[in-house]
C-alpha positions as CSV (number, residue, x, y, z in Angstrom):
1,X,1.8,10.8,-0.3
2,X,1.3,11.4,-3.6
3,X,4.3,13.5,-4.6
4,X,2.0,14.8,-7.7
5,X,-0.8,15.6,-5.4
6,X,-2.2,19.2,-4.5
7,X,-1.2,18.5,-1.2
8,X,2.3,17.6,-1.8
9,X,3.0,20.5,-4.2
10,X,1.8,23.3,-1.8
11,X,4.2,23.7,1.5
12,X,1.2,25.6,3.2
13,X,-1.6,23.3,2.7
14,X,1.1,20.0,3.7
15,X,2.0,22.0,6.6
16,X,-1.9,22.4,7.4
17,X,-2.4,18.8,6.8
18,X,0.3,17.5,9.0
19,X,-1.2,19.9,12.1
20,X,-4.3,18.3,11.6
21,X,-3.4,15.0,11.7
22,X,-1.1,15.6,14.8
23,X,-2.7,13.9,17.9
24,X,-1.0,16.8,20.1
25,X,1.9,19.1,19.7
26,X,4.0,16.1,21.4
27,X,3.4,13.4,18.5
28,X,5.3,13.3,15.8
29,X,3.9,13.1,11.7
30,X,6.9,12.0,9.4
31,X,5.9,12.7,5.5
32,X,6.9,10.1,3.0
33,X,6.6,11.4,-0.8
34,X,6.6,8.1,-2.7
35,X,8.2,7.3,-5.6
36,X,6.4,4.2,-6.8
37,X,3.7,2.4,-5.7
38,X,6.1,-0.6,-4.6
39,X,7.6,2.3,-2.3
40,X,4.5,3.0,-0.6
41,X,3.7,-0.7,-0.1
42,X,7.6,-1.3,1.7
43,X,7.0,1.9,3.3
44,X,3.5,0.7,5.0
45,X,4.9,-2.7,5.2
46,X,7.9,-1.8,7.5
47,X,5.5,0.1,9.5
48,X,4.5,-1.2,13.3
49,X,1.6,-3.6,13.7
50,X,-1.5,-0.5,14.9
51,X,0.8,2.3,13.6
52,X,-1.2,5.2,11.8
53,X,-0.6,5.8,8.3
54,X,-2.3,8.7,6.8
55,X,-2.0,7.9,2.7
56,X,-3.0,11.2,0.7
57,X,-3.7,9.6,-3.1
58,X,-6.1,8.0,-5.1
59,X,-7.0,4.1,-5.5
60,X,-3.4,2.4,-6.8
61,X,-1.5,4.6,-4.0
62,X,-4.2,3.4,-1.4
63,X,-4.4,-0.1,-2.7
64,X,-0.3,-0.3,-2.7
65,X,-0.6,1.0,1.1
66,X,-3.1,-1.7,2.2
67,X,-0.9,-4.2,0.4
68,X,1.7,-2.7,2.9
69,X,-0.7,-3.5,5.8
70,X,-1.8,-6.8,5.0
71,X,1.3,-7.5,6.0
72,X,2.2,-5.1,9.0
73,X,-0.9,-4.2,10.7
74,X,-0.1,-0.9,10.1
75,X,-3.8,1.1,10.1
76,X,-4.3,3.1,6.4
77,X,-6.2,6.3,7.5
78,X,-7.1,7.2,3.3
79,X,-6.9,10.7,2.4
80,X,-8.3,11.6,-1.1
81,X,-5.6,12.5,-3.7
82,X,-6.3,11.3,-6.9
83,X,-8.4,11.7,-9.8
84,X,-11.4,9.4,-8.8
85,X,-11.2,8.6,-5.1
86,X,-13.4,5.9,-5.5
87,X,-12.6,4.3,-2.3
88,X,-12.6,7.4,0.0
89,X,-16.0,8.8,-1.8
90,X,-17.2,5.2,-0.7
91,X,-16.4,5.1,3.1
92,X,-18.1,8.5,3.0
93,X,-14.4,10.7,3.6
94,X,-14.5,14.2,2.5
95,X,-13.4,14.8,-0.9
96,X,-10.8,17.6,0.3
97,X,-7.7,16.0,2.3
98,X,-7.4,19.2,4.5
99,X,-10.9,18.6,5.3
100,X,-10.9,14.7,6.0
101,X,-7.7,15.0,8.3
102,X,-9.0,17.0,10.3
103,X,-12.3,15.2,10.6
104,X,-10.3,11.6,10.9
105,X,-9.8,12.7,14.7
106,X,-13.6,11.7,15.2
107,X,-13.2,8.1,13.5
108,X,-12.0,4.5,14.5
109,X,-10.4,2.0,12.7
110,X,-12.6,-0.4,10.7
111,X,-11.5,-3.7,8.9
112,X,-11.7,-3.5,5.1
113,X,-11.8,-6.8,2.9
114,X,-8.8,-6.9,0.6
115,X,-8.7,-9.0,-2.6
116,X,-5.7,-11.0,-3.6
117,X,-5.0,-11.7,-7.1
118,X,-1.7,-13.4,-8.1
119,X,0.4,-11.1,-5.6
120,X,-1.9,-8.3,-6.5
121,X,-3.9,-6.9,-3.7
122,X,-7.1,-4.5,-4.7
123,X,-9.0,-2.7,-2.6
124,X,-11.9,-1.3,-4.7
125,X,-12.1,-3.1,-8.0
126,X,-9.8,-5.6,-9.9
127,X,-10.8,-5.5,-13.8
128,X,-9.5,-8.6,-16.7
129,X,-9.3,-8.7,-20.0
130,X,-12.1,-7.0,-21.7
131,X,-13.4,-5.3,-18.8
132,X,-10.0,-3.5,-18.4
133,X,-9.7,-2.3,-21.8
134,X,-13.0,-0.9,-21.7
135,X,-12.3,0.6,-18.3
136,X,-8.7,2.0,-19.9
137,X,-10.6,4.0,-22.7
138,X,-13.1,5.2,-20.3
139,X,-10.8,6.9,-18.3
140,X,-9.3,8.6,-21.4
141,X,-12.5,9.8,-22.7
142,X,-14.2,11.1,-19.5
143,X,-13.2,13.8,-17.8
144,X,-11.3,13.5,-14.6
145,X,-13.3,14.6,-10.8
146,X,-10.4,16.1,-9.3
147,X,-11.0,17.0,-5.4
148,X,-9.8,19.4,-3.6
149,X,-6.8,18.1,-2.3
């Protein structure tokens, strides 16, 4: 998680979010605020091949968690927590985290294709030279879709 996000920030709503991914009142949800993105790919990576991993961020966070599971197996269940959420508002996941936990109970896993660049892994978009610097001063001039996480 995100330890900038809405959800991370607000004891209620991570309380709410940790019922609601909880399987039954048996199974146990461990939070992991990140400090890095190169924490959140070791965390994912150490994970077990098929365990869960419920990532509440936006695109770099879930991109350095399916780094993680390329090399696991862990499953990424993405929760939007960032400024753009590209990649949940793609695969259709509610733009509220609260909201797409407790719908997730209702999906199953699906592979996604990852891109390797150089030891880099993306998982919407990569963006070189040119393109990048363009994309850079577009993110400072536009203003930022924040969901409701």
């Amino acid at each position: 998680m995100h330890p900038r996000s809405r959800v991370a920030r607000n004891a209620a709503r991570l309380d709410a979010l940790v019922a609601a991914l909880a399987a039954s009142p048996t199974e146990t949800v461990t939070v992991h605020r990140s400090r890095s993105l190169a924490d959140v790919t070791a965390y994912v990576a150490a994970c077990a091949a098929d365990d869960v991993v419920a990532v509440v961020g936006g695109d770099g966070m879930l991109g350095a968690a399916f780094a993680g599971a390329a090399r696991s197996g862990a499953v990424i269940l993405p929760l939007p927590g960032g400024s753009g959420n590209d990649l949940c508002r793609h695969l259709r996941i509610p733009s509220d985290a609260l909201t797409a936990a407790r719908a997730a109970r209702a999906w199953s896993p699906s592979p996604i294709d990852l891109l390797d660049v150089g030891g880099r892994t993306c998982v919407t978009a990569l963006l070189l030279g040119y393109l990048q610097r363009v994309s850079d001063r577009g993110a400072r001039l536009r203003p930022r879709h924040r969901g409701s996480t």
